[in-house]
C-alpha positions in Angstrom: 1.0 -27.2 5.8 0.1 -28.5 9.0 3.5 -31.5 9.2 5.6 -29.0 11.0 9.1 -28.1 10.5 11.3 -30.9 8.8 14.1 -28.8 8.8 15.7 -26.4 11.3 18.5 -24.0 10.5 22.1 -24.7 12.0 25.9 -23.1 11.6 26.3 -25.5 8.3 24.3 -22.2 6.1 25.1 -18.8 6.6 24.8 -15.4 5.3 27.8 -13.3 4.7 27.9 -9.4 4.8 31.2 -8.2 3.7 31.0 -4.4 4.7 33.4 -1.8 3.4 33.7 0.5 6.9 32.6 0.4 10.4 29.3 2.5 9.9 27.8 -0.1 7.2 28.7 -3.0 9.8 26.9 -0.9 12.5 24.1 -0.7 10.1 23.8 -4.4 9.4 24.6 -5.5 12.9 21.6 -3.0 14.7 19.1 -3.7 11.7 19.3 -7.7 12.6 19.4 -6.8 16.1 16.2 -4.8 16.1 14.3 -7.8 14.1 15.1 -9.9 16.6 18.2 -11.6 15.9 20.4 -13.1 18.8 24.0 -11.7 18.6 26.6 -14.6 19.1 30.6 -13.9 19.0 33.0 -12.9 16.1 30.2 -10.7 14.4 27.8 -13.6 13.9 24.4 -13.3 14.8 20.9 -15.3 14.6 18.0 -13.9 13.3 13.8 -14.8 14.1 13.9 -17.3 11.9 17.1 -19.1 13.3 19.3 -18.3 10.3 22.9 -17.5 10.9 24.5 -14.4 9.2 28.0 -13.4 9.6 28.2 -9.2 9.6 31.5 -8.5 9.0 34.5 -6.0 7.0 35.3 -7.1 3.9 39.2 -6.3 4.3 38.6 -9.4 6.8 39.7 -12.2 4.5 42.6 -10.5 3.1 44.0 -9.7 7.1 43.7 -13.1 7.8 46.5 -14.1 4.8 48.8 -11.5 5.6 52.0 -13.6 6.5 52.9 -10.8 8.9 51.4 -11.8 12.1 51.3 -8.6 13.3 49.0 -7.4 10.2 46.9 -10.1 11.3 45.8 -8.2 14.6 44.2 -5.8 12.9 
């Protein structure tokens, strides 16, 4: 259609990759990269088409609960 974009992408919709070890987050992280995503802090990145995708271990959630702070520094 020739209107244009209505919509654009922004931080309220993103992707989540929960990866079980370092090597699959390398994967997903230089696979976006080389399609031309923009890498932005804390493992997110944006891809060609300005959607947000968060790469990152899947242990993540379950740190951020531990009680013990020091758990919490990974």
């Amino acid at each position: 259609m020739s209107a244009g974009p209505h919509h654009e992408f922004n931080d309220a919709i993103s992707i989540v990759v929960l990866c079980d070890d370092q090597a699959e987050l390398d994967r997903y992280w230089n696979a976006l990269l080389q399609e031309g995503a923009k890498a932005q802090a804390c493992g997110w990145l944006i891809d060609r088409f300005g959607v947000r995708w968060q790469i990152v271990p899947a242990i993540l959630d379950e740190l951020m609960r531990d009680k013990d702070p020091a758990g919490r520094r990974g």
